[in-house]
KOLFI-462663 format. One record per residue (C-alpha): residue in one letter; chain; x, y, z. Coordinates in steps of 0.5 Angstrom, whole numbers, m for minus. Example, Ala and Ser with C-alpha at 12.3 -4.5 7.8 and 13.67 -1.06 7.14 Angstrom:
2
+---+---+-------+-------+-------+
: r : c :     u :     v :     w :
+---+---+-------+-------+-------+
: A : A :    25 :    m9 :    16 :
: S : A :    27 :    m2 :    14 :
+---+---+-------+-------+-------+
This chain:
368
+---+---+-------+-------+-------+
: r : c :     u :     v :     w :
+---+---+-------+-------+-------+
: X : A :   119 :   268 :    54 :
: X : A :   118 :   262 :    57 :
: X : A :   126 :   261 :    57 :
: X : A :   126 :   268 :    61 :
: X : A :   121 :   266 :    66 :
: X : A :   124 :   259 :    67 :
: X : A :   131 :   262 :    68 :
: X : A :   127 :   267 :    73 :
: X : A :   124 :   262 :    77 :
: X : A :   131 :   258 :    77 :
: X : A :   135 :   264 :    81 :
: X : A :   129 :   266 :    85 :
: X : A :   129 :   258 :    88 :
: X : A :   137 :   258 :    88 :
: X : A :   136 :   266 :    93 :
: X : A :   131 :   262 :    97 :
: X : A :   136 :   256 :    98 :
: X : A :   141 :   260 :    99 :
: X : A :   138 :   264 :   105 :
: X : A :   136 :   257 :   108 :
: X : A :   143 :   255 :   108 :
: X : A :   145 :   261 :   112 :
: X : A :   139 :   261 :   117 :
: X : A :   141 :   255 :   118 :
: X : A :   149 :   255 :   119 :
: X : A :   147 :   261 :   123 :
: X : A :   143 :   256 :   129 :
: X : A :   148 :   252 :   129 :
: X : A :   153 :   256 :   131 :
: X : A :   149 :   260 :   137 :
: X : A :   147 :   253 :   139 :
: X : A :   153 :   250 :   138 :
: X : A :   157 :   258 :   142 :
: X : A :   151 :   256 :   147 :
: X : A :   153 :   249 :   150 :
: X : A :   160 :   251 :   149 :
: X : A :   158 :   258 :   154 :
: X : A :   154 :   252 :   158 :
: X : A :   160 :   247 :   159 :
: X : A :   164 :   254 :   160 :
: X : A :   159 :   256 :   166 :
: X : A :   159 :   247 :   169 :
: X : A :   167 :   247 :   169 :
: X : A :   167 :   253 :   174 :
: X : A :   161 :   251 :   178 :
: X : A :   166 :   244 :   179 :
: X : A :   171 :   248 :   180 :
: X : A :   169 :   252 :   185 :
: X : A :   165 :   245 :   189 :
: X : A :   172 :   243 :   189 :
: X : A :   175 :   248 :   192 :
: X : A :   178 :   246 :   199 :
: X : A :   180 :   250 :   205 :
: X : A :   188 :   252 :   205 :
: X : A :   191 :   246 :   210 :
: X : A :   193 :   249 :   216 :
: X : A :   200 :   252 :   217 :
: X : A :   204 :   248 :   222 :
: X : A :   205 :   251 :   229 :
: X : A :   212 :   249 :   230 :
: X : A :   220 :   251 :   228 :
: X : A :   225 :   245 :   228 :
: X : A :   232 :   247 :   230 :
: X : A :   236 :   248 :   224 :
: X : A :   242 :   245 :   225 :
: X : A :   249 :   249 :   221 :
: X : A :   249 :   249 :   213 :
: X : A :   255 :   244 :   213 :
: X : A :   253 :   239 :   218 :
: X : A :   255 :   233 :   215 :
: X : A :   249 :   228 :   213 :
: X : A :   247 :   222 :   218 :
: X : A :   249 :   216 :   214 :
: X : A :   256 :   219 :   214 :
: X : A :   257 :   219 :   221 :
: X : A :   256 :   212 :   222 :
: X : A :   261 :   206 :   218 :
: X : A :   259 :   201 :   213 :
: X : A :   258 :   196 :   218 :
: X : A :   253 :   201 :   222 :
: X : A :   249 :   202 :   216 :
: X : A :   247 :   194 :   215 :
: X : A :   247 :   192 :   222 :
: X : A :   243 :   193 :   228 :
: X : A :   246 :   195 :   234 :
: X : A :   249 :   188 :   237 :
: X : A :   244 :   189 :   244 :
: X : A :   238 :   191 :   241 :
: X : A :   238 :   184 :   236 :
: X : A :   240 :   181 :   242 :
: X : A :   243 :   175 :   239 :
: X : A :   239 :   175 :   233 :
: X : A :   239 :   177 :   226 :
: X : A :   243 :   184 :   226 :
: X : A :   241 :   185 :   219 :
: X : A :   236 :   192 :   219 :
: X : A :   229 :   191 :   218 :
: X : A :   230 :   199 :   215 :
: X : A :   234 :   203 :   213 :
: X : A :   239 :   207 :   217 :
: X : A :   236 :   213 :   220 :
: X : A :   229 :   211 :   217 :
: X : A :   223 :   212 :   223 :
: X : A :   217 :   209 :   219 :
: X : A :   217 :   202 :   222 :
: X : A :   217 :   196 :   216 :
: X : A :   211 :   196 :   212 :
: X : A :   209 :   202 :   214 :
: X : A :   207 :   209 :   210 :
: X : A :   204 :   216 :   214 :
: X : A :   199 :   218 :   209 :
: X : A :   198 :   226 :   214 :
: X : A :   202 :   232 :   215 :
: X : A :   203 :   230 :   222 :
: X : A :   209 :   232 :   226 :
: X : A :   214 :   226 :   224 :
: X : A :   212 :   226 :   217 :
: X : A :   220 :   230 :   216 :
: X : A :   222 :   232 :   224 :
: X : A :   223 :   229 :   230 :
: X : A :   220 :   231 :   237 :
: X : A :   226 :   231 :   243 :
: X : A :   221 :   232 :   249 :
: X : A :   223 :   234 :   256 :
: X : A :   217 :   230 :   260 :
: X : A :   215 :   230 :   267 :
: X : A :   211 :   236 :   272 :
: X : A :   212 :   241 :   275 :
: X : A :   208 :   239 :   282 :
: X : A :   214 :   234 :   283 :
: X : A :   222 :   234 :   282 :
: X : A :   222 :   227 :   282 :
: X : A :   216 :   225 :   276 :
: X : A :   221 :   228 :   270 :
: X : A :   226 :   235 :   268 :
: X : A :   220 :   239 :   268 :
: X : A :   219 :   239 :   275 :
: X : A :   227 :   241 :   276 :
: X : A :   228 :   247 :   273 :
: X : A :   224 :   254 :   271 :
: X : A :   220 :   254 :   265 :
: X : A :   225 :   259 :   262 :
: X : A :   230 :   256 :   264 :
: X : A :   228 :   248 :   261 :
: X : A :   226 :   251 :   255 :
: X : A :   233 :   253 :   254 :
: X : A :   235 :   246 :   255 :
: X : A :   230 :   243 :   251 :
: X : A :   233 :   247 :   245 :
: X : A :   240 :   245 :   246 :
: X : A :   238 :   237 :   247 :
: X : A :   234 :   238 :   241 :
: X : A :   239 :   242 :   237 :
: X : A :   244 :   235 :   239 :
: X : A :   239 :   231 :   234 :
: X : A :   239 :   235 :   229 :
: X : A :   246 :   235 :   228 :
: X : A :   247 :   228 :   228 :
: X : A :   240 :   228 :   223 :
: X : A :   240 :   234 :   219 :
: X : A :   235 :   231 :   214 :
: X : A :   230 :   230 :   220 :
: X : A :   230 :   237 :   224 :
: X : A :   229 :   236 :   231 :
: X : A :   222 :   240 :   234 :
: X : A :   223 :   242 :   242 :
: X : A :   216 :   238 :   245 :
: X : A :   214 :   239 :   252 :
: X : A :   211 :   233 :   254 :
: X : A :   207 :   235 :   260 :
: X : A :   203 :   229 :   265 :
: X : A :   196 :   233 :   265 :
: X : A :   192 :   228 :   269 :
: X : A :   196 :   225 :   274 :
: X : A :   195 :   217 :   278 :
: X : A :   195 :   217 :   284 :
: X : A :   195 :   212 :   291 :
: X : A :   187 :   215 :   294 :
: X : A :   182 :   215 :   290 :
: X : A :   180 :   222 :   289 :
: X : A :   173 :   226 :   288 :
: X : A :   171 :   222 :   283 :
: X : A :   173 :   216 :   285 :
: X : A :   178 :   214 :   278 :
: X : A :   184 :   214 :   283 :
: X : A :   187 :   221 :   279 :
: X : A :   189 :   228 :   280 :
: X : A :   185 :   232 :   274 :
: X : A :   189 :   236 :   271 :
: X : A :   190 :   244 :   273 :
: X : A :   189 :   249 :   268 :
: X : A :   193 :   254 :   271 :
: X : A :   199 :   249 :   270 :
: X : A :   197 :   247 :   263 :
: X : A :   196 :   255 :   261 :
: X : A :   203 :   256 :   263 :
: X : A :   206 :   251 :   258 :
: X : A :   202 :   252 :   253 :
: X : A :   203 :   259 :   253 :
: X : A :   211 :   257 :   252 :
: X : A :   211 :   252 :   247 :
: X : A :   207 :   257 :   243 :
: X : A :   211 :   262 :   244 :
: X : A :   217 :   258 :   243 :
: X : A :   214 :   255 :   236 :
: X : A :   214 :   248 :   239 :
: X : A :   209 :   242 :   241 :
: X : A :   206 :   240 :   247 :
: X : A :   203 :   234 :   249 :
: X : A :   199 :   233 :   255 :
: X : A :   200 :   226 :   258 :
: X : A :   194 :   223 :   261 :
: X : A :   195 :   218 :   267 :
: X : A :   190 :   214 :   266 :
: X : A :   188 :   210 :   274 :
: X : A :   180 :   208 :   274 :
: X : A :   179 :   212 :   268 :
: X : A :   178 :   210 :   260 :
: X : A :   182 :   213 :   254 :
: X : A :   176 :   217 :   253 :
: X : A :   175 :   219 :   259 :
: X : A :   182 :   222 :   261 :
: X : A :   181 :   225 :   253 :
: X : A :   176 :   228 :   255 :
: X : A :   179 :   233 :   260 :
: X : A :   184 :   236 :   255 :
: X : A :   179 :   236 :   250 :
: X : A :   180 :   243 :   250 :
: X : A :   188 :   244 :   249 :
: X : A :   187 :   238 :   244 :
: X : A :   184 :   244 :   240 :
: X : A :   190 :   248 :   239 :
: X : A :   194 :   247 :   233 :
: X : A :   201 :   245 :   238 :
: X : A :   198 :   240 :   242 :
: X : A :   198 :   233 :   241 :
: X : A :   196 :   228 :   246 :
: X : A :   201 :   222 :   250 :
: X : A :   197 :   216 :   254 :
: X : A :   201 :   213 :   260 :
: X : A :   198 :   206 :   260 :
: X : A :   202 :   202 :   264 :
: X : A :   198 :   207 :   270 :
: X : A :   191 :   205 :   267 :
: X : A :   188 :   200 :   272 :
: X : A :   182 :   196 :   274 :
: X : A :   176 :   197 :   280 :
: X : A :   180 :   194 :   286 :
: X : A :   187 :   196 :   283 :
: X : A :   191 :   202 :   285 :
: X : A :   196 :   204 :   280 :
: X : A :   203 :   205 :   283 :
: X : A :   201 :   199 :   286 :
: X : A :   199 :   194 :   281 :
: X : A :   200 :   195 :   273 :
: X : A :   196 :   197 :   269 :
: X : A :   193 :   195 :   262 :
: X : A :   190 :   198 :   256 :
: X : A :   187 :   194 :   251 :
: X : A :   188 :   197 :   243 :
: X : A :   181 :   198 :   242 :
: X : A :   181 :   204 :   246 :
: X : A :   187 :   207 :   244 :
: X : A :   184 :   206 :   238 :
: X : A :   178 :   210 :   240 :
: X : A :   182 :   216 :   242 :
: X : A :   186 :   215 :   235 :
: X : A :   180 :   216 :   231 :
: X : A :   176 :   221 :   236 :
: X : A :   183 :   226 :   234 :
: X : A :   182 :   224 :   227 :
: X : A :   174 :   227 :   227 :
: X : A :   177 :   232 :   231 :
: X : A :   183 :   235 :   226 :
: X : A :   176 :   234 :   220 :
: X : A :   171 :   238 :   225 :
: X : A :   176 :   244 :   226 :
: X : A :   181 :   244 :   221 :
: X : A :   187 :   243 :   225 :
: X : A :   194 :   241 :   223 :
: X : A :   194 :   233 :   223 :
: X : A :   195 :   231 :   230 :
: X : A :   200 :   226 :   234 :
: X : A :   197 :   220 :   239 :
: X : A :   204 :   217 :   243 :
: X : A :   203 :   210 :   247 :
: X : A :   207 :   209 :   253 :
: X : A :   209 :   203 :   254 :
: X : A :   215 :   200 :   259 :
: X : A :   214 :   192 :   259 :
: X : A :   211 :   187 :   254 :
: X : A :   203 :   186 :   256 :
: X : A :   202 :   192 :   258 :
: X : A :   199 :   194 :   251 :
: X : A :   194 :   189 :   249 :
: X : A :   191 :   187 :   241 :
: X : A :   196 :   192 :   239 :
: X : A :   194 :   190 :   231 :
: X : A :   187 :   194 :   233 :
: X : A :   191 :   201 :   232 :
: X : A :   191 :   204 :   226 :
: X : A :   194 :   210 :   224 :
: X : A :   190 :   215 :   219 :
: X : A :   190 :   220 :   215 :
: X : A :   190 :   225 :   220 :
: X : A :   193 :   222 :   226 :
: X : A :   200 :   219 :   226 :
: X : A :   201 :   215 :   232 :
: X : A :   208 :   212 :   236 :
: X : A :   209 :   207 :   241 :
: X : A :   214 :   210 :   245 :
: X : A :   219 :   205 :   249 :
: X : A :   219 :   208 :   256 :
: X : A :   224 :   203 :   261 :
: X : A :   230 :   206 :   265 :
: X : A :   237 :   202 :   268 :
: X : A :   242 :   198 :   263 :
: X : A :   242 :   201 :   256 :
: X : A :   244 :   194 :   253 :
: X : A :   237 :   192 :   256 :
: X : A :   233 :   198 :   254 :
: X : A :   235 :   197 :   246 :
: X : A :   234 :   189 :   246 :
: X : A :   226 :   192 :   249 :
: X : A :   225 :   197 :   245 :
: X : A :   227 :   191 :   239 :
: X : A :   221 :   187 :   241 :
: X : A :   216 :   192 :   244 :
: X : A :   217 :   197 :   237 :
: X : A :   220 :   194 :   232 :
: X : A :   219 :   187 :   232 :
: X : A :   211 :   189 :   234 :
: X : A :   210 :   195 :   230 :
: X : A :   204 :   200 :   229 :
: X : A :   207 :   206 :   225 :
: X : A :   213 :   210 :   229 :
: X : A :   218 :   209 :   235 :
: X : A :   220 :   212 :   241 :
: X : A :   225 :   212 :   246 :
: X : A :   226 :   215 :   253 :
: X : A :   232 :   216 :   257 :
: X : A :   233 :   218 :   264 :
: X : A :   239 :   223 :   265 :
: X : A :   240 :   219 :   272 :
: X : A :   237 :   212 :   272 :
: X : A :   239 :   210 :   266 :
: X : A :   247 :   207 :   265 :
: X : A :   250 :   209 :   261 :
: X : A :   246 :   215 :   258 :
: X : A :   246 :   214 :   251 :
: X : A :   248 :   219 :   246 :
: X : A :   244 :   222 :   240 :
: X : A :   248 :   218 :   235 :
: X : A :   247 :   212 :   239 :
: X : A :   241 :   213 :   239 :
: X : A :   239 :   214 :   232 :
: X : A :   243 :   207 :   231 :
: X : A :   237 :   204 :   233 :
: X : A :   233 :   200 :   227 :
: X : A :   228 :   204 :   226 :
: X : A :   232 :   210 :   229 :
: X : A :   226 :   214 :   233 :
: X : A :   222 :   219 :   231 :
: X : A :   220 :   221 :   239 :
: X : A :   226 :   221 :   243 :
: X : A :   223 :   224 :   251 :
: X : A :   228 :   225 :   257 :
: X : A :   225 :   224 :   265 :
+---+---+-------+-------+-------+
């Protein structure tokens, strides 16, 4: 009897046992199904913080050239591949700093989506208040759009790998020789004439860039009268340096000056701007024609947002324009190169190929 009872009492505390087990095993799982269901919840939760806004699409269209448009390196011989053209080392080490057909400058990196990235920019430049300040003043809007394209059509068929984008570069504020209502030696810029253009780079799927002719006034405050323009995802800006002058000076007259600081203040102006906005990476140029003109160059620096090219803007003698381009951009570099050419004034005018020879070849290239 006392045999059945202690045997009784084995499989009952066995059942007990077992029941606790399973409770147990049971809790586990829910706990363990429950901070996995927790984890699942915070992986969205950070996900979704993560989530950016789209990048805006880009507002411009290059000229494709045709399907069997030979590659850049192949138009140039071996020798054009090491060398530099004679006059811009002007008797100096010839040897390239960078490769043939390369517009970042040496030691340079564009860390934005702007408009150089992986194109070119051929700019007709001028206004139409005046036939002797550039082709915009020369013929019918419609009628220099269609020029744009073919010269802009002409780079991209010597450089297929970087496709050309139609720009126009229209003076928006213009120096002047009087001093104005506002005493900054400028004539302000004419919204009827910048609507009108800026109307036809869009509609044209090219860029606009508003010039500011700086007289009496900071870069921040010939920024500021475009500012508005500047918001639209096509237009970028250009500042004309060599115009910018002090109190007592009258440009025309006397040479201007612009310290790198204030270019840079506009540079990082433009940058908040494209992160307030969610604008389409932005694009500063720095006109400049002589040495001194553009001072503490090293204080301008690029962003993520806004690239920036120093364009060399002399006239006359080519060999002459090429050794300047050699000191004023190559040898003092800040990101991106420019070139301008004057249909009339320059001897001879160079070609697309000749001037995509140049070390490194320029990412803008404007005509006057």
């Amino acid at each position: 009897m006392l045999k059945r009872v202690f045997i009784l009492s084995v499989i009952i505390s066995l059942t007990i046992l077992a029941a606790c087990s399973n409770a147990t095993n049971s809790t586990v799982e829910d706990d363990s199904q429950n901070d996995n269901s927790a984890k699942d919840h915070a992986s969205k939760d950070n996900n979704k913080g993560e989530e950016k806004e789209d990048p805006p699409a880009k507002p411009f269209k290059p000229i494709q050239p045709s399907k069997n448009t030979t590659p850049l390196d192949e138009k140039y011989s071996s020798e054009e591949k090491k060398q530099m053209p004679s006059a811009e080392a002007h008797g100096g080490d010839r040897t390239r700093i960078v490769p043939l057909g390369q517009t970042l400058l040496k030691g340079k990196k564009d860390l934005s989506d702007g408009p150089l990235k992986n194109n070119r920019l051929v700019a007709f430049y001028g206004t139409p208040k005046s036939e002797n300040m550039g082709i915009l003043g020369e013929y019918p809007p419609e009628e220099m759009m269609k020029k744009l394209k073919e010269q802009a059509a002409a780079y991209s068929k010597v450089d297929p790998e970087r496709p050309a984008v139609p720009t126009i570069e229209l003076i928006a504020t213009i120096a002047q020789r009087t001093p104005g209502p506002e005493g900054l030696y400028i004539s302000g810029p004419s919204k009827e004439v910048i609507d009108r253009y800026a109307k036809l780079a869009k509609e044209n799927n090219a860029l606009l860039l508003l010039d500011i002719q700086l007289g009496q006034a900071s870069v921040m405050e010939g920024l500021k009268k475009i500012e508005p323009y500047l918001k639209l995802p096509y237009v970028h800006l250009a500042i004309d340096t060599e115009y910018s002058v002090d109190e007592g000076e009258v440009p025309g007259e006397d040479l201007g000056q612009v310290d790198g600081a204030s270019i840079q203040k506009a540079v990082e102006y433009m940058d908040k701007m494209v992160e307030k906005n969610n604008l389409p990476d932005k694009l500063v140029v720095v006109h400049q024609f002589g040495n001194g003109i553009v001072t503490n160059k090293d204080k301008i620096k690029p962003t993520s947002n806004v690239e920036v090219a120093l364009n060399y803007d002399g006239f006359g003698d080519s060999a002459i324009k090429m050794s300047a381009y050699g000191k004023l951009v190559q040898q003092q570099p800040i990101q991106y190169g420019g070139f301008k050419l004057f249909y009339e004034k320059d001897k001879p005018l160079l070609s697309p190929k000749q001037v995509l020879n140049l070390d490194p070849a320029p990412a803008i290239v404007n005509y006057q």
